[in-house]
Structure formats: C-alpha cells, structure tokens
FISENU-641432 format. One record per residue (C-alpha): x, y, z; residue number from 0. Coordinates in steps of 0.05 Angstrom, whole numbers, plus 5000, padded with zeros to 4 digits. Example, Ala and Ser with C-alpha at 12.3 -4.5 7.8 and 13.67 -1.06 7.14 Angstrom:
<atoms>
<atom c1="5246" c2="4910" c3="5156" nr="0"/>
<atom c1="5273" c2="4979" c3="5143" nr="1"/>
</atoms>
This chain:
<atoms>
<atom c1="7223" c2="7784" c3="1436" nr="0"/>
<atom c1="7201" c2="7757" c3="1371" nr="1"/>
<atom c1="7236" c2="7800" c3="1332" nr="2"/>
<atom c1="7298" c2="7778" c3="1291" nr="3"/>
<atom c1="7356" c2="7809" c3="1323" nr="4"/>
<atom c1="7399" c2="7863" c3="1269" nr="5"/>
<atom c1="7449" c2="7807" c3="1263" nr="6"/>
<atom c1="7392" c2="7756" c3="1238" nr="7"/>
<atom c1="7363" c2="7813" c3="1196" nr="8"/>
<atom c1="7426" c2="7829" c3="1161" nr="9"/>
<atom c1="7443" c2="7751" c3="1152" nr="10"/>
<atom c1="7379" c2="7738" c3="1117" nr="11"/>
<atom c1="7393" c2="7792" c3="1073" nr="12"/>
<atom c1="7450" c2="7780" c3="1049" nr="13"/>
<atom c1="7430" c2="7703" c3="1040" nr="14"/>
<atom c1="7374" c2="7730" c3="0996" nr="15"/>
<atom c1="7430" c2="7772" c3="0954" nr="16"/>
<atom c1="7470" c2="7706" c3="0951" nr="17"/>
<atom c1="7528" c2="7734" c3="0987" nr="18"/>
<atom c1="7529" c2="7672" c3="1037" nr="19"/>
<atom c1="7536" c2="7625" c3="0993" nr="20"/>
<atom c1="7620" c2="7619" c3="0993" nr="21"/>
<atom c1="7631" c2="7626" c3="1068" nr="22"/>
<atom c1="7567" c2="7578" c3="1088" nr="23"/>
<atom c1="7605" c2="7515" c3="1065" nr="24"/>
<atom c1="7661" c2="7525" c3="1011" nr="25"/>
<atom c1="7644" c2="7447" c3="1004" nr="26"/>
<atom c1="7589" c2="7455" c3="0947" nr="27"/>
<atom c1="7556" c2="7508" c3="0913" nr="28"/>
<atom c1="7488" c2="7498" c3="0912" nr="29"/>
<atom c1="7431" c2="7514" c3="0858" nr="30"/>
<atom c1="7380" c2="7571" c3="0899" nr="31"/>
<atom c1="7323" c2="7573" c3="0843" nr="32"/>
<atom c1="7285" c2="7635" c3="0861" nr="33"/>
<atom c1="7209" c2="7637" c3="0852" nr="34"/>
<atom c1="7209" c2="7652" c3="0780" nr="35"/>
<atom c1="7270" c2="7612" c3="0759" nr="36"/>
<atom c1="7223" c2="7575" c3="0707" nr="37"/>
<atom c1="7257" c2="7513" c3="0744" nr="38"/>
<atom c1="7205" c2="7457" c3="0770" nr="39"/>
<atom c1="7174" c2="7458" c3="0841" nr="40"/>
<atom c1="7191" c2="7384" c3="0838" nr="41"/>
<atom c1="7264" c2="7383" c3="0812" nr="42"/>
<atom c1="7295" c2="7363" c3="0878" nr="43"/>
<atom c1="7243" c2="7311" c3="0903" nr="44"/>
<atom c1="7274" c2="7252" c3="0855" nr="45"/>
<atom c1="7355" c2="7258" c3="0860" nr="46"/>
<atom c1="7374" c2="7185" c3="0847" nr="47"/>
<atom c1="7418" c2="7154" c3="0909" nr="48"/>
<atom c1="7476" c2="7141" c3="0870" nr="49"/>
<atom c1="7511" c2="7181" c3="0816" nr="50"/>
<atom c1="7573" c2="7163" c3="0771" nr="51"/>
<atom c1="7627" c2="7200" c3="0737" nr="52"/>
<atom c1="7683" c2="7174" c3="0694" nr="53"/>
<atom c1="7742" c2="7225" c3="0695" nr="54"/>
<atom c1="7815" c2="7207" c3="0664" nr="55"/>
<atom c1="7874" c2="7257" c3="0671" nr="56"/>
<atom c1="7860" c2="7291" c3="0602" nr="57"/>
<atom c1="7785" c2="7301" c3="0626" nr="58"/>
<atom c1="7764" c2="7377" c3="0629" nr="59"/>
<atom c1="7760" c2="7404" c3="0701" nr="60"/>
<atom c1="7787" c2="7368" c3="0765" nr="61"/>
<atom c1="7762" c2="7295" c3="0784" nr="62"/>
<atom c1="7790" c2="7270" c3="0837" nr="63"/>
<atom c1="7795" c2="7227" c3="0914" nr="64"/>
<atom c1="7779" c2="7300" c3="0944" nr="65"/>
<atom c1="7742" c2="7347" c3="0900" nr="66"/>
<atom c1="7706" c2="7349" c3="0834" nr="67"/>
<atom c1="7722" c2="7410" c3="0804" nr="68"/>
<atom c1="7682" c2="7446" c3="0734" nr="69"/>
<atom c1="7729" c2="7468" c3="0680" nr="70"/>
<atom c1="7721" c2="7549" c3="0701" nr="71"/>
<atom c1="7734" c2="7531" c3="0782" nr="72"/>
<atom c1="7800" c2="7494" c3="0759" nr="73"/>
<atom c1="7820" c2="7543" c3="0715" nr="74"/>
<atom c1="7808" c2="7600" c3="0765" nr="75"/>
<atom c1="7785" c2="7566" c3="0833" nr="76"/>
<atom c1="7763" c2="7639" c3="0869" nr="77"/>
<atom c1="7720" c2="7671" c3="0815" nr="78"/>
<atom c1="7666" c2="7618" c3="0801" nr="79"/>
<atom c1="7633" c2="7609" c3="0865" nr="80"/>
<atom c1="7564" c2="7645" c3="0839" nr="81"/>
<atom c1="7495" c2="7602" c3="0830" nr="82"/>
<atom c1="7478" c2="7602" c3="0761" nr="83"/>
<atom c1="7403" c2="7626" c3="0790" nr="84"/>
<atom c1="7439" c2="7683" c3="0826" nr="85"/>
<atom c1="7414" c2="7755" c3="0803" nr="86"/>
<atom c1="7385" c2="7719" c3="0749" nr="87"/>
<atom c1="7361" c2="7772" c3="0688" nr="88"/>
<atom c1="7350" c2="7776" c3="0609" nr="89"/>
<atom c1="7413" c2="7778" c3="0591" nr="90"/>
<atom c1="7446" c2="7725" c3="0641" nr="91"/>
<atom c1="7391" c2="7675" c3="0626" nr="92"/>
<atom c1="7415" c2="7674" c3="0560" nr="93"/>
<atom c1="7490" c2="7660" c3="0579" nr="94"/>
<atom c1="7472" c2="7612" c3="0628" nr="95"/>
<atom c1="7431" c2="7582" c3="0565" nr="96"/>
<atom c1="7484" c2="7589" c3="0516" nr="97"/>
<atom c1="7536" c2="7553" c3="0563" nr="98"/>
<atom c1="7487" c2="7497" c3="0587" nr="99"/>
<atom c1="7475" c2="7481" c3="0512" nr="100"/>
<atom c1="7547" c2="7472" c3="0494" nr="101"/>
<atom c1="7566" c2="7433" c3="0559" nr="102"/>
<atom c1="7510" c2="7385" c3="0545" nr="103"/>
<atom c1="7536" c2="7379" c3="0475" nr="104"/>
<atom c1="7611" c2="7371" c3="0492" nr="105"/>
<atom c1="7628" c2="7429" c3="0445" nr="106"/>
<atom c1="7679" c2="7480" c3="0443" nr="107"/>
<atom c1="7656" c2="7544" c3="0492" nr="108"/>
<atom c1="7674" c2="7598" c3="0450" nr="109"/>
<atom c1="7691" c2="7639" c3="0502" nr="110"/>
<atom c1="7649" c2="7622" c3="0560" nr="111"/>
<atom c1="7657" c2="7586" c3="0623" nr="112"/>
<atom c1="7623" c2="7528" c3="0637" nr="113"/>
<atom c1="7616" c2="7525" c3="0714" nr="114"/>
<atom c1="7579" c2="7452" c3="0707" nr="115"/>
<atom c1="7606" c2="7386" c3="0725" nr="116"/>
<atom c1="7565" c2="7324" c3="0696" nr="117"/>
<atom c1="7551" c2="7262" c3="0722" nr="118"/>
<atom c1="7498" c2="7201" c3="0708" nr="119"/>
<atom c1="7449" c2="7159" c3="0743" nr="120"/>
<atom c1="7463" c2="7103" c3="0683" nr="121"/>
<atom c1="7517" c2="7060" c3="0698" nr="122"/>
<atom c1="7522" c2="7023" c3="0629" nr="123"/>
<atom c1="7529" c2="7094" c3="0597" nr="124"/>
<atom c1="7588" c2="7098" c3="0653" nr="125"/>
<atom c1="7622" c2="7039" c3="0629" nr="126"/>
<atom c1="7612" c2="7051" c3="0554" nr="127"/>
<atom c1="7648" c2="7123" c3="0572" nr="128"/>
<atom c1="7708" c2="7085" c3="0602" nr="129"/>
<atom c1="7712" c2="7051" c3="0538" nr="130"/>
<atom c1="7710" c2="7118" c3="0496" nr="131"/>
<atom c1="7771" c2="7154" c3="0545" nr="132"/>
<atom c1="7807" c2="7089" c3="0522" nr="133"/>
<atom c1="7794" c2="7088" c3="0458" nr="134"/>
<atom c1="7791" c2="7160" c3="0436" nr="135"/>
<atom c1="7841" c2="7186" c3="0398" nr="136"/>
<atom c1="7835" c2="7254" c3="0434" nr="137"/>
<atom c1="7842" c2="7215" c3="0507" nr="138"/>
<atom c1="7874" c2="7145" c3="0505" nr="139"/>
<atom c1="7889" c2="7148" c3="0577" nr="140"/>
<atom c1="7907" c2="7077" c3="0601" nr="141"/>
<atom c1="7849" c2="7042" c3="0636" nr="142"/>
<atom c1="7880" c2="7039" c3="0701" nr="143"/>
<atom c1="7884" c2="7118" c3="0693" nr="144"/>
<atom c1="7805" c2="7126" c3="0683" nr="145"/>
<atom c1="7770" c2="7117" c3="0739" nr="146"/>
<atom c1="7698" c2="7110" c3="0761" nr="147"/>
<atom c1="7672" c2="7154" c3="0821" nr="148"/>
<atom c1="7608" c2="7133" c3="0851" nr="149"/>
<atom c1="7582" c2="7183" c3="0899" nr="150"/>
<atom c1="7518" c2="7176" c3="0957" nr="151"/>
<atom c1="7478" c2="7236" c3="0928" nr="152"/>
<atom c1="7444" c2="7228" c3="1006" nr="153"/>
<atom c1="7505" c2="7258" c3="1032" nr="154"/>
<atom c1="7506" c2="7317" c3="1004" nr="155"/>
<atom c1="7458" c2="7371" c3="1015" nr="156"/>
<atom c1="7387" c2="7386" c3="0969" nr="157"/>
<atom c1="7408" c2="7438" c3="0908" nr="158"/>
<atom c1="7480" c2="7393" c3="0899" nr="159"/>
<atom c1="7452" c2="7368" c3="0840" nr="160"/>
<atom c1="7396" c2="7384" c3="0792" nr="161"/>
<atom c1="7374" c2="7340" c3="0722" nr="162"/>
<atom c1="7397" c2="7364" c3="0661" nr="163"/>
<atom c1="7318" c2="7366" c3="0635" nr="164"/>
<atom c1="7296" c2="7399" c3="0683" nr="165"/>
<atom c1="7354" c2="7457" c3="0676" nr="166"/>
<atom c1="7338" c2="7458" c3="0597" nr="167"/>
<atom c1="7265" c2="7464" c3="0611" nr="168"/>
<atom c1="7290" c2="7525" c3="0655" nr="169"/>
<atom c1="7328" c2="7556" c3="0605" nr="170"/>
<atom c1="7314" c2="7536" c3="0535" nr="171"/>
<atom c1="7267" c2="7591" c3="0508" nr="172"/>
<atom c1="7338" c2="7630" c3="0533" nr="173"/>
<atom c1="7379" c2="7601" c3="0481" nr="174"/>
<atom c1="7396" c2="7638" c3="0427" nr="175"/>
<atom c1="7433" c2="7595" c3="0388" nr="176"/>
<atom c1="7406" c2="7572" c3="0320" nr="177"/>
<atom c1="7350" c2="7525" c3="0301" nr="178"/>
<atom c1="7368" c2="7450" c3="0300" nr="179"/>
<atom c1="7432" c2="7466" c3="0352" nr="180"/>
<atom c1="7396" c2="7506" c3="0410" nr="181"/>
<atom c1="7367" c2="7480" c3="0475" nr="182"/>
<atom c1="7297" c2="7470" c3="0437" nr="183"/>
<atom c1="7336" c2="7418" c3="0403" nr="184"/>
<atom c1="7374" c2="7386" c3="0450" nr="185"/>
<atom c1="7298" c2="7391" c3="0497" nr="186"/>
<atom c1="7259" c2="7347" c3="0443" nr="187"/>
<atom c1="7323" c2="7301" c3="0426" nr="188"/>
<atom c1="7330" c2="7272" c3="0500" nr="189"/>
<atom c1="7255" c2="7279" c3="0518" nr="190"/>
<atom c1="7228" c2="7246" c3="0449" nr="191"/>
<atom c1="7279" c2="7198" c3="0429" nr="192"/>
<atom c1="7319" c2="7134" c3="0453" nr="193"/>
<atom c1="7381" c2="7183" c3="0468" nr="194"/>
<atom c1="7372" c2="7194" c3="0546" nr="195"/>
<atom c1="7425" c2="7170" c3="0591" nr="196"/>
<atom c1="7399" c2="7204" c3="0659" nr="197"/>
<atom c1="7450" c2="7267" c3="0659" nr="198"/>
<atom c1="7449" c2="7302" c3="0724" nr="199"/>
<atom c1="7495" c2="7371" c3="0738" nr="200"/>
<atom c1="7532" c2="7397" c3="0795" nr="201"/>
<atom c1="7572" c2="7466" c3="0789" nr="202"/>
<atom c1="7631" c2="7499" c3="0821" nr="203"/>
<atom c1="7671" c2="7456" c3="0869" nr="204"/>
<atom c1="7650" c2="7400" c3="0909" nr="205"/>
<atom c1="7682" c2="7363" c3="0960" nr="206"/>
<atom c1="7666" c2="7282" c3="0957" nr="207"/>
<atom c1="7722" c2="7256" c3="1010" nr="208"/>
<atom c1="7688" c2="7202" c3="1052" nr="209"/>
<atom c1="7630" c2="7209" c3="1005" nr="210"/>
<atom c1="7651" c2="7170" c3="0944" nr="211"/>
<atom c1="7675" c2="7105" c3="0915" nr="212"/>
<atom c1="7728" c2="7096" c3="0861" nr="213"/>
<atom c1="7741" c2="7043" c3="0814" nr="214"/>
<atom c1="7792" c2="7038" c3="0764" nr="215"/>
<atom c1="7782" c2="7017" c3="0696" nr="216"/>
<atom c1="7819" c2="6965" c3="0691" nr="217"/>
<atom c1="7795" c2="6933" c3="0753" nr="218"/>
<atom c1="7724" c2="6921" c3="0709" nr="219"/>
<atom c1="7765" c2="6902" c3="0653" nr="220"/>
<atom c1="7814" c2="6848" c3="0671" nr="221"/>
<atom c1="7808" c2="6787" c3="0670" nr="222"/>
<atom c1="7748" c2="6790" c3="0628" nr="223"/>
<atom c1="7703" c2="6808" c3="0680" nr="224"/>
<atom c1="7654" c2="6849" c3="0649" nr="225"/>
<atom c1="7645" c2="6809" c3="0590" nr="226"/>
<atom c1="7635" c2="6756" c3="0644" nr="227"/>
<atom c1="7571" c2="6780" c3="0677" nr="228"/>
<atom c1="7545" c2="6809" c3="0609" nr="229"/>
<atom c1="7578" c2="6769" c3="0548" nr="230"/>
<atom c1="7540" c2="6836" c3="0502" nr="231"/>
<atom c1="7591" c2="6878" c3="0530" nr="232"/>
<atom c1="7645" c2="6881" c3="0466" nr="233"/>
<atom c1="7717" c2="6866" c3="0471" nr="234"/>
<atom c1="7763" c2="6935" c3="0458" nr="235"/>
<atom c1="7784" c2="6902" c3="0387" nr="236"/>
<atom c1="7714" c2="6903" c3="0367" nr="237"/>
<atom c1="7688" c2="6956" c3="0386" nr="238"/>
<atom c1="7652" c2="7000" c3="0334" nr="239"/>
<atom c1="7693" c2="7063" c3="0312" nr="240"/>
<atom c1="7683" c2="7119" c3="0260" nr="241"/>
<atom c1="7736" c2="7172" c3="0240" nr="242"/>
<atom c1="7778" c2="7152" c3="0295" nr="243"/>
<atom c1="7713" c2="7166" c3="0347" nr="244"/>
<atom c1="7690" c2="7106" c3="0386" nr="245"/>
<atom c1="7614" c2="7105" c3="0369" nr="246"/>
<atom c1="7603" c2="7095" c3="0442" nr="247"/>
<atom c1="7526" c2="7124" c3="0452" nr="248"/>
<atom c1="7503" c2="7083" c3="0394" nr="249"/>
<atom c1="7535" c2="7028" c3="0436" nr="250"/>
<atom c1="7495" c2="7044" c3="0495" nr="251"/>
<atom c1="7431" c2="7044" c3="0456" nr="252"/>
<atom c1="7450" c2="6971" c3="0430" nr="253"/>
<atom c1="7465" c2="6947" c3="0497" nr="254"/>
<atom c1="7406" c2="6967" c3="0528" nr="255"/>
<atom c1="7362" c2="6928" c3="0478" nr="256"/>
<atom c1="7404" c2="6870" c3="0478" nr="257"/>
<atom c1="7415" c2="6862" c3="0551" nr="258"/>
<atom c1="7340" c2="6887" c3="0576" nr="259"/>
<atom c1="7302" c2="6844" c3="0523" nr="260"/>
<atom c1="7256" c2="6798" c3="0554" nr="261"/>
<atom c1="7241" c2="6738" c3="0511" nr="262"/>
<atom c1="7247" c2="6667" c3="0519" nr="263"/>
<atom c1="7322" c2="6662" c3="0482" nr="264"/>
<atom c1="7342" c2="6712" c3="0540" nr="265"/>
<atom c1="7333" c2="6674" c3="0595" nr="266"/>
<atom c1="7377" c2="6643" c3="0644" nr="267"/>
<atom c1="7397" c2="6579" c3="0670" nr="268"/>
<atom c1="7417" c2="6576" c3="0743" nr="269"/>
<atom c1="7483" c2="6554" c3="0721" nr="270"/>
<atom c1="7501" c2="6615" c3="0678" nr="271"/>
<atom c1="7474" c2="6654" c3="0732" nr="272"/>
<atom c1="7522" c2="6638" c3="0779" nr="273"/>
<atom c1="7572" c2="6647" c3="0736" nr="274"/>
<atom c1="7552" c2="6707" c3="0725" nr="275"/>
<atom c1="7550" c2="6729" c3="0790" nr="276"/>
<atom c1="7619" c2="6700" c3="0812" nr="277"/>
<atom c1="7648" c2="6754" c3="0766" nr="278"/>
<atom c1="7608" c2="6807" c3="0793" nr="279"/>
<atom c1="7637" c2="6781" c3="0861" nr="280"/>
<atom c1="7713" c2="6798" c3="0848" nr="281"/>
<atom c1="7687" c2="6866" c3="0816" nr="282"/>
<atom c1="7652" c2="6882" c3="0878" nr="283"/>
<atom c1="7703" c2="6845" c3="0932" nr="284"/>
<atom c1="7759" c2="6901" c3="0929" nr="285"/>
<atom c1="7704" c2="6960" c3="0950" nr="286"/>
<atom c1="7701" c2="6990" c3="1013" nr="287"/>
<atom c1="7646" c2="6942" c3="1062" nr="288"/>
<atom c1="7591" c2="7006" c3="1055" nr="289"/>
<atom c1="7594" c2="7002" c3="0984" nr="290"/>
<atom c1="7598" c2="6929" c3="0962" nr="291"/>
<atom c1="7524" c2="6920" c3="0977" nr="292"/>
<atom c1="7490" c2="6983" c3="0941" nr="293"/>
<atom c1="7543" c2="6971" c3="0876" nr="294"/>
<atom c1="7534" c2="6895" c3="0870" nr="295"/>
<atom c1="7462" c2="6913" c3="0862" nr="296"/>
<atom c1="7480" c2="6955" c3="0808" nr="297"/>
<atom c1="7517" c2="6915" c3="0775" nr="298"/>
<atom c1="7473" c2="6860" c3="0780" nr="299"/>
<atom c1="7421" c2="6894" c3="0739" nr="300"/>
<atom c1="7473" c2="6891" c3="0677" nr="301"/>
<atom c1="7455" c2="6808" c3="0679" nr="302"/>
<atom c1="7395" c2="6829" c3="0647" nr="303"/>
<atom c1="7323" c2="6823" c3="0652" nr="304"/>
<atom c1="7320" c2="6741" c3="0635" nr="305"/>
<atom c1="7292" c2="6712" c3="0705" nr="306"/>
<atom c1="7269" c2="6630" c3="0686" nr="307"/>
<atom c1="7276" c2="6569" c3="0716" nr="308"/>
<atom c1="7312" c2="6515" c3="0699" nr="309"/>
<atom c1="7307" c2="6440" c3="0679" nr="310"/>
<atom c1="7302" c2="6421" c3="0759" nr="311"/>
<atom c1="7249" c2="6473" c3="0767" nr="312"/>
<atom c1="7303" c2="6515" c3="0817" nr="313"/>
<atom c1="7277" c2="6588" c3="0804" nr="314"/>
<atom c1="7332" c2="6630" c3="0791" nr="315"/>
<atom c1="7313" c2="6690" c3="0826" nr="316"/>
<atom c1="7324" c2="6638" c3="0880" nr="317"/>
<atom c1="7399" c2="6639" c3="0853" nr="318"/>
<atom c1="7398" c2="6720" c3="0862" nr="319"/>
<atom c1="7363" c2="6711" c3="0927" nr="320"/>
<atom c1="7415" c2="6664" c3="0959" nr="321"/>
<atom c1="7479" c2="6703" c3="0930" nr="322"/>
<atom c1="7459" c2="6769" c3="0956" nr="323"/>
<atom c1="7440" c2="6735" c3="1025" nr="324"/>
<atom c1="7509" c2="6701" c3="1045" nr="325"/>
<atom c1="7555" c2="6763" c3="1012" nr="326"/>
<atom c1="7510" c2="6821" c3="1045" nr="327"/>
<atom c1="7476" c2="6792" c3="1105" nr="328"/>
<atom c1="7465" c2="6872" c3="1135" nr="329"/>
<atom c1="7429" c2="6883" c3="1062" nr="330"/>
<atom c1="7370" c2="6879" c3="1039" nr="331"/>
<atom c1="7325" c2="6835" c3="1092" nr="332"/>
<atom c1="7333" c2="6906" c3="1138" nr="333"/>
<atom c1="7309" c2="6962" c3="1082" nr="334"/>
<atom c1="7265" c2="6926" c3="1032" nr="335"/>
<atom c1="7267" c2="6858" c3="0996" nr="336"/>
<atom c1="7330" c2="6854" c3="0948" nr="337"/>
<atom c1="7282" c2="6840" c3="0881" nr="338"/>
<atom c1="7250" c2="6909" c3="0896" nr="339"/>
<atom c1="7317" c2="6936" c3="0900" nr="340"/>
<atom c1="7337" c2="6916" c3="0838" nr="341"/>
<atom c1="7284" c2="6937" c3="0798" nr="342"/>
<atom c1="7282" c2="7002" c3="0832" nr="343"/>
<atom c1="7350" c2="7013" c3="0804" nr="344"/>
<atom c1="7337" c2="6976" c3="0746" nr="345"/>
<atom c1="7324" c2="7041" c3="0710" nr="346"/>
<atom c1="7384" c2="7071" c3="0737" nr="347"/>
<atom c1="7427" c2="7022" c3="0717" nr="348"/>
<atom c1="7406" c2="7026" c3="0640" nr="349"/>
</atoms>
C-alpha cells in the first residue's frame, strides 16, 4: 500500500525530465537547479518582498497589467517554456552563459534568445531608469507611457526569481566570451565595485494580475514631487548626458552618496520633514489600500539617512513615527515596529 501507484511513478518521471513544467501552471516558469547546477544551496532563502520593473512601450519583451513577458516568449510565446537548468550539459551551459552575459550587459544577442526578464530590489535605480526611457534618444517614450510595476515576490512561488550573482556564479566559468567582456568580468565588476543595483531575473512568461502595483511616470514626476521628498533628485533639464545617453547609473551612484550620507549638514529639521513627507503622501494616496503602506515605506527611505532633532528638542523620528501611524493605522504596530521596517528596506531602497 505504500507503493506509488504507475500514475505517481510516471508523473515523477516526467517531472524529473522537466516535461511538467508547461502544463503544471502556464503562470511562471520556474528555475529547477538540479544537484550539480553549480547554483547556491541558499539562492532562494533571501528573495526580497518587493521587486520593481520599469517597462515603456519600446522596452524589449512584454510588460504589462497581465503578464511580463522575456524578449524570446514575445517573439514566439510556445517555444520558450524550457528552464534554463533543464537537461543542462557542456555545451548548453555555455549558451545559457553566453546569453546571461549579454542580457546583463544590455547588448545586442547575436543570434540568441534571451529567455530572462529583469527586475530590481533598488528603487532609486528604478526611478533613475524612468528618467533614462525619457530621456534616451533610443526610447523617449512620454512619462505617462513608462510605468513602474511593483510586484509581492511572496505571491509567487520559490524558483520565480533567482539573483543575477548568484546565476553568474552558476555559470561564469561557462562563458566563453573574451577576457574583460565575459561573466568573469561582469562577476568581479558587481561583486568588487560600487556598481550593484540588486538585479534579480525571472524567465519565460509570468502572470502578475492581482499581484502587482503600477505607477506611471509622470504620477512621480508632476508637480515636483520627487524632487519634493529628495531635493538630490535632478530636474530632466539637468540631468547629466553623454553622446545623446543619459548617464543614468553614474547618477545612481551619486544619489546614493548624497542622499545616504550621514553627517551633521544632512540632517533634518521636523519642519522639512514633514514637508517631505506630504509629498510622499500624494505619491502614495492614488495606490491601491494593500499597497500604500509597504510603498510609502519605500519611498520614505529616499528622505535619507539624516534622523536629528530640532531646536524644541521634538525628535524627528517622532515626525516619521506619527505620519506613518495616522495614514497606516493596520501597519506597522501589527508586524514589527515601523523604524525596523525601514531600515530593513533601507538597503533595498538604495
């Protein structure tokens, strides 16, 4: 009686060959690593909560209310629905190499197809991206056109999403393209330098109805809103470009010095911090209710890291503290204090 049955037999077997994948949920296509997949034990154990994805109509693949689509899946939707750790062997290591090099590098596949969707757990490298699609000579979609999708990473199964480190620690002695523009390269650049934005990959299709947010561009934009709660943030006239290419990473890397800086010259009254926070109100107060509380958070964390008092001795944490507590009375008081929240995404948000 404790034997599988020959229909459980044969169902295991072809879930071990892969075959199962497409007609278990046509939803999402998950990563399987196998045993000896090179990827980390631990890869799945630290998926951030939230994950963002700026997409405008001249972006590569499908982004949209419904589905978020790679490039290959749009082009052909029914012949792409293969793990990249499926039947893995020499020589498909090195295409899966080859093609996670280039899609991490935003360069031309030469023939390839890049099955991987990115997205980031950095929502100031989010923003800075809405400001290249606007900018960028190869884009220049309108910034009510470029949108921002925030998605609840808990509501989607384990293997939806993996970290792009830990994928080119999987694959980068795989990589056969040449010293200085391989996945060696690309390994040391992100892991031993300031240029690490938190780049996490899905593949294939997946289906985020009911499990997203979406805000438009220009709803952050207007009237001055985000230069409101962070005055570093530049205005579109000035913002640094070079050969017609918004220099928008370097941009990143200056706003996360300038805005996470903690010295005295950085800190902030109670009075800027409320007007501060009044203009991450009407950026939050247009959200759906189960999102307002997790994003304002986020976007809280742009303020910066200056926490003082002021002349009257009112701490402005307090400020924080008092904000949070009459927009979001479900919030924080029933998971864990709001200041723990905040720093815990703190990270994220840079």
């Amino acid at each position: 009686m404790n034997q599988p049955s020959h229909v459980e037999s044969l169902t295991e077997t072809l879930r071990n060959f892969g075959l199962s994948d497409t007609t278990e949920d046509s939803e999402h296509l998950l990563f399987r690593p196998q045993s000896d997949s090179g990827l980390a034990l631990t890869a799945f154990d630290q998926i951030p909560r939230y994950l963002f994805r700026v997409a405008s109509p001249k972006s590569a693949g499908t982004t949209n209310e419904t589905w978020v689509r790679s490039e290959s899946t749009s082009q052909n939707r029914n012949s792409y629905t293969d793990d990249i750790f499926f039947d893995l062997n020499i020589g498909k290591r090195t295409t899966i190499a080859r093609t996670l090099n280039l899609h991490l590098r935003w360069w031309e596949k030469r023939g390839l197809r890049d099955n991987f969707v990115s997205w980031t757990s950095s929502l100031l490298f989010a923003i800075q991206y809405i400001y290249y699609r606007h900018l960028s000579q190869e884009d220049g979609s309108s910034l009510e056109q470029i949108k921002l999708y925030v998605i609840d990473t808990k509501r989607f199964p384990e293997g939806t999403f993996l970290r792009d480190i830990d994928l080119i620690d999987a694959f980068w002695e795989s990589d056969n393209h040449r010293a200085g523009k391989n996945l060696e390269n690309l390994r040391y650049f992100r892991k031993e330098t300031e240029n690490y934005f938190g780049e996490y990959l899905s593949q294939g299709s997946l289906k985020i109805e009911g499990k997203c947010e979406i805000i438009s561009g220009k709803s952050l934009i207007e009237d001055d809103r985000l230069r409101r709660l962070q005055p570093y943030f530049r205005e579109f006239h000035g913002f640094p470009v070079s050969n017609g290419k918004p220099l928008w990473v370097k941009e990143v890397i200056r706003l996360r010095k300038a805005i996470w800086r903690v010295t005295d010259s950085a800190q902030l009254s109670s009075t800027e911090t409320v007007d501060r926070l009044k203009a991450l109100e009407e950026i939050v107060q247009t959200l759906k209710p189960g999102w307002r509380f997790p994003l304002a958070i986020y976007f809280a964390s742009l303020i910066g890291s200056g926490s003082s008092t002021d002349g009257q001795g009112k701490a402005v944490d307090g400020i924080f503290l008092k904000y949070f507590q009459s927009r979001f009375p479900y919030g924080g008081s029933t998971i864990f204090p709001l200041f723990e929240k905040i720093w815990i995404l703190y990270d994220h948000g840079r």
